[in-house]
Structure formats: structure tokens, C-alpha cells
N, C-alpha and C positions, 0 to 999 in steps of 0.2 A: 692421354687418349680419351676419345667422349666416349662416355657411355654409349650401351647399345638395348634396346626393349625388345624384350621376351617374353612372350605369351605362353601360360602355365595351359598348353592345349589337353594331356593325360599323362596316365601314369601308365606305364607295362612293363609286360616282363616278370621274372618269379619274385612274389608277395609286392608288386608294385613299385621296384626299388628304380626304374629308369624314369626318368622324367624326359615328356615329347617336349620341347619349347619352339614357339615356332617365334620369329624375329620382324619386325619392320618390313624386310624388303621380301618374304615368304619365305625364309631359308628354315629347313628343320634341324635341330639339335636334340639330337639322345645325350642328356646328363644325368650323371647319379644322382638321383635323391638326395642320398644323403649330404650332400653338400649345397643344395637349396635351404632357407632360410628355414629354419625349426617354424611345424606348422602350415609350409605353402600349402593350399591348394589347387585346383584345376581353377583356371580361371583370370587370376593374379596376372600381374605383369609386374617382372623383374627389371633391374637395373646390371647390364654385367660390363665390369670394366677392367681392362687386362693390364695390367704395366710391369716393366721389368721388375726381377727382386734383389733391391739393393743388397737382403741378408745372403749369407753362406748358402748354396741349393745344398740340400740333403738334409737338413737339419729338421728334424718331424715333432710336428704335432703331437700327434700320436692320435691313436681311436675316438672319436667322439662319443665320450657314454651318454649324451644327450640328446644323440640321432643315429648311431649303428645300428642294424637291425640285429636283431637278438642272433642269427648266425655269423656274423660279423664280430661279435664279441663272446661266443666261442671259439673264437681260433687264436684268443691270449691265454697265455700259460695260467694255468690254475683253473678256468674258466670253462663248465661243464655245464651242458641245457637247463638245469634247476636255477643254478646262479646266473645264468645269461637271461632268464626269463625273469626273478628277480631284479638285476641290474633296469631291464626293462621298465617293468614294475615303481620302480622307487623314485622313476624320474618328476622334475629337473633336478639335476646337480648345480650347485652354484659356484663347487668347485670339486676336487677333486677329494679331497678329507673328506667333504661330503657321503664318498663312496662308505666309509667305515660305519654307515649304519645300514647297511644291507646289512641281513642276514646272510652269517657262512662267510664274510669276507673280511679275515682276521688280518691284524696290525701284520704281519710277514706277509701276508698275501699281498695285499695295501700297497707295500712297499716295492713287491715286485712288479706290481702294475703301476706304481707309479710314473716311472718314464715312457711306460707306452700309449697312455690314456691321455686325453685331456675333455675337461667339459668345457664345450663349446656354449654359445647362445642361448638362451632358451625364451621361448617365444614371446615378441612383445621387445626383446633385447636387439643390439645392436650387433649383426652377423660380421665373425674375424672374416678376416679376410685368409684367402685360399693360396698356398704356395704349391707351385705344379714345377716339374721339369718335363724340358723338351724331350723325350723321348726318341722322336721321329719327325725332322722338319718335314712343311707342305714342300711335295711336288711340283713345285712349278705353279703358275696363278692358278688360282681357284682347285687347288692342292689344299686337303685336309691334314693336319697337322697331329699328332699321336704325344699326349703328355699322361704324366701321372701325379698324382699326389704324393705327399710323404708319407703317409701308410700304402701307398699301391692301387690305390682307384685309377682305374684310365680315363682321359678324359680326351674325347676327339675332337677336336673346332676346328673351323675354315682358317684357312691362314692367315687372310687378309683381315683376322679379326686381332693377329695376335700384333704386338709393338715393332714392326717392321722388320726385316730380317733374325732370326733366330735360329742358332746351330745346336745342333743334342748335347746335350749335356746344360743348357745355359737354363736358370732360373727364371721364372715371372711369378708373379702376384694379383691372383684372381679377389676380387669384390663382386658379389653378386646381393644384392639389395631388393627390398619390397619396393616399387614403385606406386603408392598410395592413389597419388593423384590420377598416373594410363588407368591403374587397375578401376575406379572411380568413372571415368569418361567411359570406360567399356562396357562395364556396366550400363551405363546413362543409355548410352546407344543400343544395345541391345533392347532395354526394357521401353526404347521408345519405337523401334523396328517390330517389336510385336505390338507393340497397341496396333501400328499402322496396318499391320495385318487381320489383327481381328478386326477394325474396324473394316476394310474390304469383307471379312467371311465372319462376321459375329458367330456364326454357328458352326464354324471348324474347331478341328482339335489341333492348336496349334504347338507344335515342340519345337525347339530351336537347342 
């Protein structure tokens, strides 16, 4: 399935965690943060491409300690606001042993977070890719589609975005990528649409 460009338009919602992405043909998408590339900002244009998931669905990641939000990683066992703000603190991880130099987070702990954690990406690196299940197929065309992560994030998309027909319970395989190059051109285009402007009103205060 071809990729699809996404426009990094804001962020909202509590501490900024939803990402607005708006698309090629004006369609808007509320995505979690957290699972945009370590680092996006407002602005960027993404790559996102959906394809069935060949592995077992249910089979989890686990938390990302290189992009959960510090309340996010209070809700694993052992894992208390000092140490979640820590874990914060100490990043990137380059893997998960990694974790063992936090302070407060001893070789028993370690071990009990090990199968729920994983360190993801970190910025500059090449983003895994994202395993969702269907949750709730689209209603019918242009029916929104209801998935979730293997830690529990929701994720809603258009239907006609996902690999054609899909029933609840079935697996896919989300890639969501920096697009260097859109994000590049858009830039270009923007900073040549305000010259054009100040040049009509050299003496405006121009914001865009």
C-alpha cells in the first residue's frame, strides 16, 4: 500500500500528548504522540503506511521508555512519580539494560519491567514500526475505524486508509516515517509566500 503525507499541524490535549495531522486530501487525524517519531515537531510532514501484520496480533512491545509521558510510565508496577520523572530524565535508552542506571531502579525491579518496556527509537534513529489491532472495523465507506496498540493506545483512522477489508480482532502494521524531503518543500513554500507578502505591504506585521 503507498504511503500517505501528513502534515504535523499541533499538538493538544493534556500536556500535549494528541497529535492534529492533517493529510494530502485535508482529512484531519487525532494521533497519539507518542507514537510519532521521537522529536516530531509542529510542522514536519510524515510518511504513514498501513499493511497487514504478518506476526501473531497481541504480542506487545511493551511501554516505550524513550517517549511515554512520565504518567504513562507510572502505571507499571514498581513505578512511582520520583522514578517516572527519573526514567524521564535519563533518556535515550539504547536499550533496555540501559534502564539499570537510573537511580532507585534495582536489578529485581529491572527484571520485572522487563517484558513490559521496550526502548523504542531515539531521535535521528530509524522509527519501529507500530502493530495495532482492529478493535472496531469502519462503518461502511468513509466509516472511521477504532484500533489499538499492544500497550492499549487507541488509534482511529479512516477506513479506506487501512489494507482493504479488515474484521476485529485481525492484525496490521503501522510505519510512520519523517518525510525530509515534503517537510523541506513546505518549508520553501511558506518562506517564499511571505516574502510575496511583505513585498505587497513592506510595513506589515506579517504572521503566518
Amino acid at each position: 500500500m503507498p504511503s500517505i503525507r501528513l502534515a504535523v499541524d499541533r499538538f493538544e490535549g493534556r500536556d500535549e500528548q494528541i497529535a492534529v495531522l492533517v493529510a494530502d486530501d485535508g482529512r484531519v487525524l487525532n494521533f497519539p504522540r507518542g507514537l510519532l517519531p521521537a522529536g516530531t515537531r509542529g510542522g514536519e510532514v510524515l510518511a504513514l503506511a498501513i499493511v497487514p501484520d504478518a506476526g501473531p496480533s497481541g504480542s506487545s512491545a511493551g511501554v516505550d521508555v524513550n517517549a511515554a509521558p512520565a504518567d504513562e510510565l507510572r502505571a507499571l508496577p514498581g513505578v512511582g512519580p520520583v522514578l517516572a520523572e527519573r526514567l524521564v530524565a535519563g533518556r535515550p535508552y539504547k536499550d533496555v539494560d540501559e534502564l539499570a542506571r537510573v537511580e532507585g531502579l534495582g536489578a529485581a525491579k529491572l527484571e520485572r519491567l522487563r517484558p513490559l518496556v521496550a526502548a523504542g527509537p531515539t531521535p535521528g534513529g530509524a522509527p519501529a514500526p507500530i502493530r495495532l489491532r482492529v478493535e472496531r472495523p469502519a462503518d461502511g465507506p468513509g466509516g472511521d475505524a477504532r484500533l489499538a496498540t499492544d500497550d492499549g493506545r487507541e488509534v482511529v483512522l479512516p477506513g479506506d486508509l487501512l489494507p482493504g477489508p479488515v474484521g476485529a480482532g485481525e492484525g496490521l502494521t503501522l510505519a510512520l516515517e519523517r518525510d525530509t524531503e515534503s517537510t523541506r518543500q513546505v518549508a520553501e513554500e511558506t518562506r517564499s509566500i511571505q516574502e510575496q507578502l511583505r513585498s505587497r505591504d513592506p510595513g506589515g506585521d506579517l504572521k503566518l
